[in-house]
DRENDO-1510 file (C-alpha; in Angstrom, 1 decimal, always signed):
<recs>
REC; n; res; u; v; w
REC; 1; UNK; +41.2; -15.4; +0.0 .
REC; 2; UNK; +38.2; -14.7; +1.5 .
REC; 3; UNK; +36.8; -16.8; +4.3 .
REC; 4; UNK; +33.4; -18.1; +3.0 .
REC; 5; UNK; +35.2; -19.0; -0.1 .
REC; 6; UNK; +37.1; -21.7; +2.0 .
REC; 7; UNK; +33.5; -23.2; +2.6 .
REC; 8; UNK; +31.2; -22.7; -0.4 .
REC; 9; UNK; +31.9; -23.0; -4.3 .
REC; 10; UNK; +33.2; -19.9; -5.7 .
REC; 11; UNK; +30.2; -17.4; -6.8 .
REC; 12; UNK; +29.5; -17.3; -10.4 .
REC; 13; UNK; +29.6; -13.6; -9.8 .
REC; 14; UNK; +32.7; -14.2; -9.1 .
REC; 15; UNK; +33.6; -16.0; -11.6 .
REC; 16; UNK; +32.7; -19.5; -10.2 .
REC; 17; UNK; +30.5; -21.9; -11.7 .
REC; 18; UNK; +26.8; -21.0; -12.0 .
REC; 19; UNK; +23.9; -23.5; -10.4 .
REC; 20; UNK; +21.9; -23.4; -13.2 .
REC; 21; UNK; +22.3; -23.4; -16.8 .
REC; 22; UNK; +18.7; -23.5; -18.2 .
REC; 23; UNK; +16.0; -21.0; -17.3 .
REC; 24; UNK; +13.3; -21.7; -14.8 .
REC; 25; UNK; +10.0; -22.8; -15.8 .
REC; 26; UNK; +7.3; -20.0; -15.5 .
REC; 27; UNK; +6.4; -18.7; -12.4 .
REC; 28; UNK; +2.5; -17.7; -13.5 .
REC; 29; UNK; +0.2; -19.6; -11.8 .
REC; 30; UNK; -3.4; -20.4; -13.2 .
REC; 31; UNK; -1.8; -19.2; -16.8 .
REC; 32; UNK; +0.6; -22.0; -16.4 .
REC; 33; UNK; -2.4; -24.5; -15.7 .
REC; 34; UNK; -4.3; -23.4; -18.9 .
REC; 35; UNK; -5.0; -26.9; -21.5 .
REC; 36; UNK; -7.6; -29.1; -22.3 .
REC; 37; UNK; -10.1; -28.5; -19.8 .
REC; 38; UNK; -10.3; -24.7; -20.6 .
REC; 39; UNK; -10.4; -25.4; -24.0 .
REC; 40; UNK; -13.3; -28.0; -23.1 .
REC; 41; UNK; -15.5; -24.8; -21.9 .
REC; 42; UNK; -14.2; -22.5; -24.5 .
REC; 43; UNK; -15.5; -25.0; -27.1 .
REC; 44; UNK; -19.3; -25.7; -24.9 .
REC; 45; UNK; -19.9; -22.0; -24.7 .
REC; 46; UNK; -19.5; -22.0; -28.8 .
REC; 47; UNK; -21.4; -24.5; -28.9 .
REC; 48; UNK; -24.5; -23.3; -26.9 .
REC; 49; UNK; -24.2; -19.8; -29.5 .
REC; 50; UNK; -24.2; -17.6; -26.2 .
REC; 51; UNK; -21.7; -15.2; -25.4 .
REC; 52; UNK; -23.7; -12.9; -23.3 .
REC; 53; UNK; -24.8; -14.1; -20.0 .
REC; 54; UNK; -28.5; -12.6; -20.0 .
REC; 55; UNK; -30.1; -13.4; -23.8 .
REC; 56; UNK; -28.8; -15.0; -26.8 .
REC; 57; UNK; -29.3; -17.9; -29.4 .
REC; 58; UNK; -28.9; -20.6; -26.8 .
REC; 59; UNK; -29.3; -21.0; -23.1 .
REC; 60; UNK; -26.7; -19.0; -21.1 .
REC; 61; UNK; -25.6; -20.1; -17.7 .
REC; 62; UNK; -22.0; -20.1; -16.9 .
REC; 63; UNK; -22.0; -17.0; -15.1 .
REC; 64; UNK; -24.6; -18.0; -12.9 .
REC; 65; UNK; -22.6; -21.5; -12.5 .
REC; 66; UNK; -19.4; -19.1; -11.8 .
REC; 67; UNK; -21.0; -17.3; -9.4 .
REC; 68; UNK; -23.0; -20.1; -7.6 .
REC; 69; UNK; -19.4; -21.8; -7.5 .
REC; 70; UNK; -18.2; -19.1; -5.9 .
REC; 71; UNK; -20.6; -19.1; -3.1 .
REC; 72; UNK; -20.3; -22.2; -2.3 .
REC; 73; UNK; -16.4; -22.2; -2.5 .
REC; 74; UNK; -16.0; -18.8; -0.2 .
REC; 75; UNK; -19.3; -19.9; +2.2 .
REC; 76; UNK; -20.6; -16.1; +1.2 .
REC; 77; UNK; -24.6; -15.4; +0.4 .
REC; 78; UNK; -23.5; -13.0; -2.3 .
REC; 79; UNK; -20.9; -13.1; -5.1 .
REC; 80; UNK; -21.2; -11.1; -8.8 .
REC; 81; UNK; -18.5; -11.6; -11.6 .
REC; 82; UNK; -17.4; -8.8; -13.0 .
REC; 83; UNK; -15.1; -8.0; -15.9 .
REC; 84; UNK; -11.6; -7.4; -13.9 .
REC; 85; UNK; -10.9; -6.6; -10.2 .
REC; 86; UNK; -10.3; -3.0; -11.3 .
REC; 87; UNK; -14.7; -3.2; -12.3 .
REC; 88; UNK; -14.6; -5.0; -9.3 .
REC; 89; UNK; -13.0; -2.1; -6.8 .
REC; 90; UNK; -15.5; +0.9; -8.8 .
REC; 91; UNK; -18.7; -1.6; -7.5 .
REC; 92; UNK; -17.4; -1.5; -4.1 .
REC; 93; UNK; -16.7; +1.9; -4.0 .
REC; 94; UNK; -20.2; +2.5; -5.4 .
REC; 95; UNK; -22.1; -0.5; -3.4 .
REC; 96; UNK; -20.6; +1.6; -0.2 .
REC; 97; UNK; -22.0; +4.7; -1.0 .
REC; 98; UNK; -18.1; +6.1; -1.3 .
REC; 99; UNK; -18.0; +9.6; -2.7 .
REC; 100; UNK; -17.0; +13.2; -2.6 .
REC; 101; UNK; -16.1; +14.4; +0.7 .
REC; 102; UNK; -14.7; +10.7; +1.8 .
REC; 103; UNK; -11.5; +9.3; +2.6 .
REC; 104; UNK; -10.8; +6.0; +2.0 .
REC; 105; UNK; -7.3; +4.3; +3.7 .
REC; 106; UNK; -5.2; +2.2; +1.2 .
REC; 107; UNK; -1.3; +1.2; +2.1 .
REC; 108; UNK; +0.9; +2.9; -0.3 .
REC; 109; UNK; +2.8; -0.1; -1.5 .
REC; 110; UNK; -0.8; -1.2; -4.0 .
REC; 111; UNK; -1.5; -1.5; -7.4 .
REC; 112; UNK; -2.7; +1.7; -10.1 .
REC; 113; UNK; -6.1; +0.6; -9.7 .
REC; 114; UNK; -6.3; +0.9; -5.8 .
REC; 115; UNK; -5.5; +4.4; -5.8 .
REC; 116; UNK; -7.1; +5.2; -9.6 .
REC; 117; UNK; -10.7; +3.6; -8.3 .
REC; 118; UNK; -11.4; +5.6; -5.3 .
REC; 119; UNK; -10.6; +8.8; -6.9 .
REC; 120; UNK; -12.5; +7.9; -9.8 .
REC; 121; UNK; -15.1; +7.6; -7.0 .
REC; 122; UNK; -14.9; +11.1; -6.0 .
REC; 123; UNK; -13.2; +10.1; -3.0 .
REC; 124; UNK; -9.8; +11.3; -1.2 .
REC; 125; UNK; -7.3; +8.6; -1.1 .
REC; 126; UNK; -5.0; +8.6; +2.0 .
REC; 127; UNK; -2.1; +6.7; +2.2 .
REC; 128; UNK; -0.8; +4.2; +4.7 .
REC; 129; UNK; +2.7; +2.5; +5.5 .
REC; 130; UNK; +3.1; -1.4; +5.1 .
REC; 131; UNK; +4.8; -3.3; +7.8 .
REC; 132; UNK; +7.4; -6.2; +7.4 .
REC; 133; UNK; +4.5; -8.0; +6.6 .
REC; 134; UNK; +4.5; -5.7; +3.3 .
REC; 135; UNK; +0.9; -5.3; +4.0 .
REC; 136; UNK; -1.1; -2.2; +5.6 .
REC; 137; UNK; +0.5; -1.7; +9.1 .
REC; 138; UNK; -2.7; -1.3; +11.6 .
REC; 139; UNK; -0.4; +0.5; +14.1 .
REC; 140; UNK; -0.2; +3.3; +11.2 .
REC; 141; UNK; -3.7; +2.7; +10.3 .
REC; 142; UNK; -4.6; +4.3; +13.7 .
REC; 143; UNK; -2.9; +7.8; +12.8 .
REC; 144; UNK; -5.1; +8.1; +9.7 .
REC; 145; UNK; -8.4; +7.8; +10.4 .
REC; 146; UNK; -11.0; +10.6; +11.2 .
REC; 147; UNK; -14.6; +11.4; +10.8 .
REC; 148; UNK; -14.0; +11.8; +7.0 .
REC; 149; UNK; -12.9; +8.1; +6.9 .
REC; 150; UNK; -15.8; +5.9; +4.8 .
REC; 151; UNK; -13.1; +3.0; +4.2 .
REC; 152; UNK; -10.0; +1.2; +4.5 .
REC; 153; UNK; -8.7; -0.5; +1.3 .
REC; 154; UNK; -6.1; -3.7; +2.9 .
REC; 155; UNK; -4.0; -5.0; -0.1 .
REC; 156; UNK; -3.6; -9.3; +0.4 .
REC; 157; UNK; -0.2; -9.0; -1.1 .
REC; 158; UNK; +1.0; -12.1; -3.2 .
REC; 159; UNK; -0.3; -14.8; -1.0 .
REC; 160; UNK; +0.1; -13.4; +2.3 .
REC; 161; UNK; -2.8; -11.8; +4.8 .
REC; 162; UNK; -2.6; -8.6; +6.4 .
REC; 163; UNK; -3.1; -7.9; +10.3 .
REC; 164; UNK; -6.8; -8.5; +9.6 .
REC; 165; UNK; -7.4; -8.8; +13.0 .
REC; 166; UNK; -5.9; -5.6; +14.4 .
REC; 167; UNK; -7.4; -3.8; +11.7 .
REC; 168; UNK; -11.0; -4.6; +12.3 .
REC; 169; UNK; -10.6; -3.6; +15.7 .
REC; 170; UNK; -9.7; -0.2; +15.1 .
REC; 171; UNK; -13.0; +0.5; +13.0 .
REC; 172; UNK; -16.6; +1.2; +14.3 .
REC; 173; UNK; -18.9; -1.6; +13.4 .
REC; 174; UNK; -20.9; -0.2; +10.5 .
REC; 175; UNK; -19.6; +2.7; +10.5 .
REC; 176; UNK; -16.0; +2.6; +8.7 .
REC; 177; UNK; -16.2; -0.2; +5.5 .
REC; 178; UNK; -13.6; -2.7; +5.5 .
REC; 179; UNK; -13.2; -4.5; +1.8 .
REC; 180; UNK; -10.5; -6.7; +0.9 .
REC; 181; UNK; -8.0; -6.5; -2.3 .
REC; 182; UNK; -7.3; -10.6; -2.8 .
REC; 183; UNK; -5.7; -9.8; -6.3 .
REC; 184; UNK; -2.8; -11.7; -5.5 .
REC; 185; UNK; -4.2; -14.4; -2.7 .
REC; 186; UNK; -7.3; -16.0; -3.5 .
REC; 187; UNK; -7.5; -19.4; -1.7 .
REC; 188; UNK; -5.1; -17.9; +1.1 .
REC; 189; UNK; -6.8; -17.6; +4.6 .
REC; 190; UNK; -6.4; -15.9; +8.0 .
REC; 191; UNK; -6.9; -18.3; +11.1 .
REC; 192; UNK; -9.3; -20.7; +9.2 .
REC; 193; UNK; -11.1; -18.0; +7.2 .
REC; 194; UNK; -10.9; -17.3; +3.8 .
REC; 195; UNK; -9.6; -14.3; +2.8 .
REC; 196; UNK; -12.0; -12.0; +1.1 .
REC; 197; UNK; -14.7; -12.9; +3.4 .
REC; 198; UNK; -13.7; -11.0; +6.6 .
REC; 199; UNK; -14.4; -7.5; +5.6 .
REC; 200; UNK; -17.3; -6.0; +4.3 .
REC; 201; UNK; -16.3; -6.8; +0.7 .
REC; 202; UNK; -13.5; -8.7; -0.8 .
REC; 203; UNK; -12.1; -8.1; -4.8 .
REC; 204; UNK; -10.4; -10.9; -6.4 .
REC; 205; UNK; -8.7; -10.6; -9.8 .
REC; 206; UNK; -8.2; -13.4; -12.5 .
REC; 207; UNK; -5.9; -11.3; -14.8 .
REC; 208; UNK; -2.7; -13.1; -16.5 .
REC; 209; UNK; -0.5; -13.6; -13.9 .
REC; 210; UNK; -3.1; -14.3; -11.0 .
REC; 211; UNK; -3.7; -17.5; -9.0 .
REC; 212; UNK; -6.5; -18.2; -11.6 .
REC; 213; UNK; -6.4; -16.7; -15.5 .
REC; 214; UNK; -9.4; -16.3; -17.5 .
REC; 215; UNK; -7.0; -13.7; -19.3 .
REC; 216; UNK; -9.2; -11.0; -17.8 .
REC; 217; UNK; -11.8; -11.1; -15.0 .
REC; 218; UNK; -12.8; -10.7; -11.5 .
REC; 219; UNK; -15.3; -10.9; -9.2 .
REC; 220; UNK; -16.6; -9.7; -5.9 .
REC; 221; UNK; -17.9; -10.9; -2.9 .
REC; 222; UNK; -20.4; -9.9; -0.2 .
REC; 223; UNK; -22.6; -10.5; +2.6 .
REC; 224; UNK; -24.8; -7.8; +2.9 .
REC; 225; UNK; -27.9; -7.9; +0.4 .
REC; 226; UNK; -28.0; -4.0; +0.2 .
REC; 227; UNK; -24.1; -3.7; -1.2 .
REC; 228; UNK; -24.6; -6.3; -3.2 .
REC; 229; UNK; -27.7; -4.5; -5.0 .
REC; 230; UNK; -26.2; -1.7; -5.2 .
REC; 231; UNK; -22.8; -3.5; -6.5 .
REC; 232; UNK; -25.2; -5.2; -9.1 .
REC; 233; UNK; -26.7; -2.0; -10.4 .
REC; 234; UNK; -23.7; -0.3; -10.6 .
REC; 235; UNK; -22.0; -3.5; -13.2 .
REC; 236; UNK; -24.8; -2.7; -14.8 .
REC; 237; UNK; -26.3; +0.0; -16.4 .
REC; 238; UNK; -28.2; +0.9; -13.0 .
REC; 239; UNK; -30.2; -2.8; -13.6 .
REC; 240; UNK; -31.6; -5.1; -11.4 .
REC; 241; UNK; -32.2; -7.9; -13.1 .
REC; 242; UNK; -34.3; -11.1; -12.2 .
REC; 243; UNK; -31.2; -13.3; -11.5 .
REC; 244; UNK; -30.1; -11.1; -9.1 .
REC; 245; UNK; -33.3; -9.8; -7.5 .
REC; 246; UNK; -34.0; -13.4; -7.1 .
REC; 247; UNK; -31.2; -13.9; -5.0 .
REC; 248; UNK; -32.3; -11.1; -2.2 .
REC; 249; UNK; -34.3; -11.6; +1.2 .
REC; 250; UNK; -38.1; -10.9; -0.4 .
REC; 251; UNK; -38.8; -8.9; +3.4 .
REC; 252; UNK; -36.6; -6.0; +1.3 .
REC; 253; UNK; -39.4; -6.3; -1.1 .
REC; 254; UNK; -36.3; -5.2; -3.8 .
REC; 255; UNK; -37.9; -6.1; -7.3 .
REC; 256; UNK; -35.9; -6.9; -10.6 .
REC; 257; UNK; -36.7; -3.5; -12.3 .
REC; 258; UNK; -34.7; +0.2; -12.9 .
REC; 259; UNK; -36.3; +1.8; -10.1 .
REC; 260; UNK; -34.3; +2.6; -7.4 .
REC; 261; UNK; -31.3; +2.8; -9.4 .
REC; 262; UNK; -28.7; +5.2; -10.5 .
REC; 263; UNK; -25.9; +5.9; -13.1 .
REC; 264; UNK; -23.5; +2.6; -13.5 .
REC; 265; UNK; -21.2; +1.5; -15.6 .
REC; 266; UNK; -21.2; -1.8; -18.0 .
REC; 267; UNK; -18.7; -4.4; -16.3 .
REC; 268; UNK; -20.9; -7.8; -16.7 .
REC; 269; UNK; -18.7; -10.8; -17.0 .
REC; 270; UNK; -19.5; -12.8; -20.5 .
REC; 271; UNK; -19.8; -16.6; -20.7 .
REC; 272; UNK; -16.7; -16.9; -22.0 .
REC; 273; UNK; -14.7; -15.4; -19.0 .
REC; 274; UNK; -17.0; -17.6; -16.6 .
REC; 275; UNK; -16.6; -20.2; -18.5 .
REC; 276; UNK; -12.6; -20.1; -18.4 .
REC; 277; UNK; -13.3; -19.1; -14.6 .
REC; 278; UNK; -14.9; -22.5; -13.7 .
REC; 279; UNK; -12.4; -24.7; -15.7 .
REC; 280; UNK; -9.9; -22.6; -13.6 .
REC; 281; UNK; -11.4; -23.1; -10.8 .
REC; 282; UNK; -11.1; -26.9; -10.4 .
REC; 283; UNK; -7.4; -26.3; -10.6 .
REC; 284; UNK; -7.1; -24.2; -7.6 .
REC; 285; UNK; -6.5; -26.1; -4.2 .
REC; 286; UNK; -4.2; -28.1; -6.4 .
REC; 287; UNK; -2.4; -25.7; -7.3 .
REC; 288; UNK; -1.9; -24.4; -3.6 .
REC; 289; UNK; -1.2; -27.2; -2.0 .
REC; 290; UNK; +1.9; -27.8; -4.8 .
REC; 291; UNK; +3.2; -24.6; -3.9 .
REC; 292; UNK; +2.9; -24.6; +0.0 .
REC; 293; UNK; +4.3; -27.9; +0.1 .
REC; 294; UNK; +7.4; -26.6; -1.6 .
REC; 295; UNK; +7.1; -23.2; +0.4 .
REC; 296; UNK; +7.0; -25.2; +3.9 .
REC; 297; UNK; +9.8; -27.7; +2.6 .
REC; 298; UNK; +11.7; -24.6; +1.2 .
REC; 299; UNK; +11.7; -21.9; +4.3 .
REC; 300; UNK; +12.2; -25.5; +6.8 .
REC; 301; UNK; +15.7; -26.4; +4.8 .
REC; 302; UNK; +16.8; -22.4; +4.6 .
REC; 303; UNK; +15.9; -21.9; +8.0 .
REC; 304; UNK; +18.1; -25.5; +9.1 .
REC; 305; UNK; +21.1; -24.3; +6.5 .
REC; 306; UNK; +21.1; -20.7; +7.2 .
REC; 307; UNK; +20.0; -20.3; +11.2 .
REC; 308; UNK; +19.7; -16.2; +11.3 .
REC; 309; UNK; +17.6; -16.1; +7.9 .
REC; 310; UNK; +14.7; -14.0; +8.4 .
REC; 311; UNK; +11.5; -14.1; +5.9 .
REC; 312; UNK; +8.6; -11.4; +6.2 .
REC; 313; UNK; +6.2; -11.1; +8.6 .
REC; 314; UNK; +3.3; -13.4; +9.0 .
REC; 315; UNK; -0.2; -13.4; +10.4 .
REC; 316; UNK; -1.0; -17.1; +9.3 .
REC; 317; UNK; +2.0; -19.2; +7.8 .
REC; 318; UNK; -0.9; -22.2; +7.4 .
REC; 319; UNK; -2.6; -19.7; +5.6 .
REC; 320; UNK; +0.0; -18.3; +3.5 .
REC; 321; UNK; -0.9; -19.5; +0.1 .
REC; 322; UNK; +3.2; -20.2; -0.5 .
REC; 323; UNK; +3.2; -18.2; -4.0 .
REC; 324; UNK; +6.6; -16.7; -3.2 .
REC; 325; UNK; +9.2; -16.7; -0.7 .
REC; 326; UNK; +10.3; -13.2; +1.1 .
REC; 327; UNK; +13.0; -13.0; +2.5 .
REC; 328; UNK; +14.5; -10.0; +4.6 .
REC; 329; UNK; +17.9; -8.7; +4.4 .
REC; 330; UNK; +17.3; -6.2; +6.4 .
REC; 331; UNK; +19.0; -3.6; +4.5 .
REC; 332; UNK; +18.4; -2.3; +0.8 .
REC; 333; UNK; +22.4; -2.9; +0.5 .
REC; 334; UNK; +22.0; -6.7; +1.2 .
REC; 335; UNK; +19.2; -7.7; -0.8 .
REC; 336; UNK; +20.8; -5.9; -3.7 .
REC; 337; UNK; +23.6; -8.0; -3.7 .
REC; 338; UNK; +22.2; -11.2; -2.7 .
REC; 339; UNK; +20.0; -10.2; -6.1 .
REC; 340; UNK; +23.0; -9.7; -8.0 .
REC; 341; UNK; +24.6; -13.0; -6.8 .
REC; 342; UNK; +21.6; -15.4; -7.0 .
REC; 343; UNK; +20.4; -14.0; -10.6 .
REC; 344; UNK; +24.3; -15.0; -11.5 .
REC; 345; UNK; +23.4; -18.5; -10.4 .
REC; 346; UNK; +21.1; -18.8; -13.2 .
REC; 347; UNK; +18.2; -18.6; -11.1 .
REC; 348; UNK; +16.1; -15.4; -11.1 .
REC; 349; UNK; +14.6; -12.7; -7.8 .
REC; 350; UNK; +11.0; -11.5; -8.4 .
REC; 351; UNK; +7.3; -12.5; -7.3 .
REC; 352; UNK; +4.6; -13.6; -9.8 .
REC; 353; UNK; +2.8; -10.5; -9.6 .
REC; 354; UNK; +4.0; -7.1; -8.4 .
REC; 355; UNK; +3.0; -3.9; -7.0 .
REC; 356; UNK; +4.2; -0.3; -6.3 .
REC; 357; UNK; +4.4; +2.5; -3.9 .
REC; 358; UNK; +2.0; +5.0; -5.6 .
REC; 359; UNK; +3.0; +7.8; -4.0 .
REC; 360; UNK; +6.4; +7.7; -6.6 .
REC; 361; UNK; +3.8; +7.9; -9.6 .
REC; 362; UNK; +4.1; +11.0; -11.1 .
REC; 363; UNK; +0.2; +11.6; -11.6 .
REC; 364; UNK; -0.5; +10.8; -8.2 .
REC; 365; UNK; +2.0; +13.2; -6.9 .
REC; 366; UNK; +0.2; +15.6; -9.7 .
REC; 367; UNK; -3.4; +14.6; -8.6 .
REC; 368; UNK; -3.9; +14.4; -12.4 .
REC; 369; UNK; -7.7; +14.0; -13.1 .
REC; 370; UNK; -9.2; +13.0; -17.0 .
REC; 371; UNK; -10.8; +16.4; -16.5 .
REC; 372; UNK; -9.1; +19.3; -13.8 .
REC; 373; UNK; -12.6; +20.0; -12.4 .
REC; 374; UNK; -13.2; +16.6; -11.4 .
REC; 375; UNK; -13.2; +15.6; -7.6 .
REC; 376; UNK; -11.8; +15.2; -5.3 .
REC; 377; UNK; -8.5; +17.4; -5.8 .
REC; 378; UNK; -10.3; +20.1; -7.9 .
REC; 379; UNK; -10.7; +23.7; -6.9 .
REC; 380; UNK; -13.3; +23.6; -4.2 .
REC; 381; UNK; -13.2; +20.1; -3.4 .
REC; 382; UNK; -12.8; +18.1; -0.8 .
REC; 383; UNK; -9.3; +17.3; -1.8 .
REC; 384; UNK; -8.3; +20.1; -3.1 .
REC; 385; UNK; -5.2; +20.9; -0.5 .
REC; 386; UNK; -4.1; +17.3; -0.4 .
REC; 387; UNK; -0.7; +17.0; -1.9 .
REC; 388; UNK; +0.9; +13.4; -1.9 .
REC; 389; UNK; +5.1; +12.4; -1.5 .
REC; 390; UNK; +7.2; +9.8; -0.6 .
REC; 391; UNK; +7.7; +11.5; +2.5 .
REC; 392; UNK; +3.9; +10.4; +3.4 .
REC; 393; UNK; +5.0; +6.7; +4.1 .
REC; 394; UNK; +8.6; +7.2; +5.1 .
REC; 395; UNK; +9.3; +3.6; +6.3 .
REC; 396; UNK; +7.7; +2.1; +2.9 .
REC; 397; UNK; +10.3; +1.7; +0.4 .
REC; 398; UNK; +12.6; +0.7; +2.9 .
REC; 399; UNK; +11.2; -2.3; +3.7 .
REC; 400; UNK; +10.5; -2.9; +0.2 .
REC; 401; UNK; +14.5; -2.5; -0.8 .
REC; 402; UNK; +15.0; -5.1; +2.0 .
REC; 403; UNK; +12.9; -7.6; +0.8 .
REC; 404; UNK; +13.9; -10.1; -2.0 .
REC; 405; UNK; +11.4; -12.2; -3.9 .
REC; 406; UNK; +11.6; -16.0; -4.9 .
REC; 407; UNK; +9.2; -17.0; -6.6 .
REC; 408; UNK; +7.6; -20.4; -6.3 .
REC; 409; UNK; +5.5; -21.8; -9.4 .
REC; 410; UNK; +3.2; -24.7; -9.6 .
REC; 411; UNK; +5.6; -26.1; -12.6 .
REC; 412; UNK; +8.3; -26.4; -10.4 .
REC; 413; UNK; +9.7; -29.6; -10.0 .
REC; 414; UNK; +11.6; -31.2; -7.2 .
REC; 415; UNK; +14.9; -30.7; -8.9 .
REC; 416; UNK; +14.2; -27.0; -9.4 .
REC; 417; UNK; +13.6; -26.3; -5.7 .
REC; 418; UNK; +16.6; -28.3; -4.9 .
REC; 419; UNK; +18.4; -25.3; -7.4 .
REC; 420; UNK; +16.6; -23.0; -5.6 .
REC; 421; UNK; +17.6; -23.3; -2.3 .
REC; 422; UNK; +21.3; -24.0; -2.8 .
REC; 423; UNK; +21.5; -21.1; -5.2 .
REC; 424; UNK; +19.8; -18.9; -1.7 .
REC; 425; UNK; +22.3; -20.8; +0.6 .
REC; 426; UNK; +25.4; -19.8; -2.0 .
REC; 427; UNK; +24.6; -16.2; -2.7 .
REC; 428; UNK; +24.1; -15.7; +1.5 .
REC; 429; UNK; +27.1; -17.9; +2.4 .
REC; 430; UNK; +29.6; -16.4; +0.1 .
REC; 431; UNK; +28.2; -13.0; +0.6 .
REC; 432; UNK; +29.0; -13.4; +4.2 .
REC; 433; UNK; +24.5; -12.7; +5.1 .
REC; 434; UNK; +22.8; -14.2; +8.0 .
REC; 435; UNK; +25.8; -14.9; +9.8 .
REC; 436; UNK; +26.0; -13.8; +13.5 .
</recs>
């Protein structure tokens, strides 16, 4: 007989009985919030006839409620909603001037639209390992930059800051942009500042499975009247309108009209989306402070039950927005079968939202372009030598086979977590993990 079994139920894997019988209750977050109050603004916006935030039948104004809101949430001068954080990542690049000829920093473990926005740009990406943080390591960042470098892209990854700190300090004040991808952390923070307000720019998403759904949306925030112009034209057609222009120092004698602008693209958030956003919106410190309750209460009993457990690095565990709990095996072997083990339980491995390391995507490696004379890889570009592999970011996917995901949804109830953390203390103890 094996040991642990003298000490722990047998593992369902193992034929044992399994924790849990019924499923888990979602693990989306503002999608599992969506009711009557989003329907309430759905059914206002019909009401007023006016889908389109600028003219219309009626009187528009919930994207310039959205966007008021979120200046006053984020304590920012400048914020523009925009129709996904993917519209929201081509502004920045465009608000900063990024182009051909430029690098711009990103971690490798991202999303599709970190990398697909800066080439789209013109710009080279160059990729950057994570540390056990699973966010951009600064102590890599330091290899990568040069006099090409216009920007470092830092990822927020599901909840969790980055080394924000050590990252600033390795760029020249106004000279290397810093913007901020808060995707998957909106309301998290970094020694008592929100996230998405350090940098020069920050990106937030509020796709299905983010913090806050509208179904689709985003916005950006700023603090520099000249990127956020620029950021406006580009959502825009090139156009400065009055609500915006209104909105900038008058001493930059900037006036609501197509001159001084240049070719943009047509991301305006609607009504509807801002509408959604501010119904949303009121859910949101809620809905942290249910899951860092049960993230605090969850990591305090694992940590009392199962002494050597080890979780990913943090920069702020106050700030930590307690969307999902990491924990670290150490070894690709061992999270795999603690997977295997706790998914037999009845209970399921997995974060709300995910990412990737790009440089396994086959047109990245490829540096396939919608046309093959487009910059930056193109003969006689910049880029045109770069070649991407694995092999870039060597210590990448090893972290991420070490790390297991647990989610932790604002549904959850008290007897769920209570499943949750026996069904981690089972798998470990009858897999023998964490012991000394």
């Amino acid at each position: 007989m094996d040991r642990h079994e003298l000490f722990t139920p047998k593992l369902a894997l193992h034929g044992g009985a399994a924790i849990r019988a019924e499923p888990l209750p979602s693990a989306l977050l503002g999608a599992s919030s969506v009711g009557a109050d989003e329907l309430e603004a759905l059914c206002k916006v019909v009401e007023n006839r006016n889908l389109f935030r600028h003219y219309g039948l009626g009187k528009s104004h919930f994207a310039d409620d959205f966007e008021a809101l979120l200046r006053s949430y984020f304590e920012v001068p400048y914020a523009l909603g925009l129709t996904s954080c993917s519209a929201a990542l081509q502004c920045a690049w465009a608000a900063l001037g990024i182009g051909p000829g430029d690098e711009v920093v990103l971690p490798a473990f991202s999303w599709f639209s970190c990398y697909n926005s800066i080439v789209l740009a013109g710009a080279t990406p160059v990729f950057c390992e994570i540390d056990r943080s699973m966010n951009l390591d600064a102590d890599h960042l330091r290899e990568k930059l040069n006099s090409k470098t216009k920007a470092v892209l830092v990822v927020h990854y599901q909840g969790s800051a980055a080394n924000l700190e050590a990252i600033k300090g390795l760029l020249d004040p106004g000279g290397i942009a810093l913007v901020e991808d808060v995707a998957q952390a909106m309301g998290g923070s970094l020694n008592g500042r929100k996230l998405g307000t350090v940098g020069d720019i920050g990106v937030f998403s509020m796709q299905g499975n983010k913090i806050l759904s509208t179904g689709e949306g985003g916005f950006l925030l700023c603090k520099d009247a000249r990127i956020f112009e620029r950021a406006v034209r580009f959502h825009d057609l090139g156009i400065l309108r009055e609500v915006f222009a209104a909105q900038l120092p008058s001493e930059l004698g900037i006036v609501a009209d197509s001159s001084g602008g240049f070719s943009g693209l047509q991301f305006r958030i609607s009504e509807v989306t801002a509408a959604m956003g501010i119904a949303q919106f009121a859910k949101l410190d809620g809905m942290i402070s249910k899951c860092r309750k049960w993230w605090h209460r969850l990591r305090s009993n694992l940590e009392q039950r199962l002494p050597g457990i080890s979780f990913r690095q943090s920069y702020d565990l106050a700030g930590d927005l307690g969307i999902t709990m990491f924990i670290d095996f150490g070894s690709g072997e061992k999270a795999r079968l603690f997977s295997q083990a706790y998914n037999a339980e009845g209970l399921r491995v997995g974060p709300s939202s995910g990412m990737v390391n790009l440089l396994h995507l086959d047109y990245v490696k490829q540096r396939r372009m919608p046309h093959p004379a487009m910059p930056p890889f193109a003969k006689g570009q910049p880029g045109e030598a770069v070649r991407y592999s694995p092999a870039d970011c060597p210590e990448t996917d090893g972290i991420l086979s070490a790390m297991v995901a647990i989610a932790v949804g604002p549904l959850y109830s008290e007897a769920d977590f209570i499943d949750i953390e026996n069904g981690i203390v089972k798998a470990c103890s009858g897999l023998g993990l964490f012991e000394g």
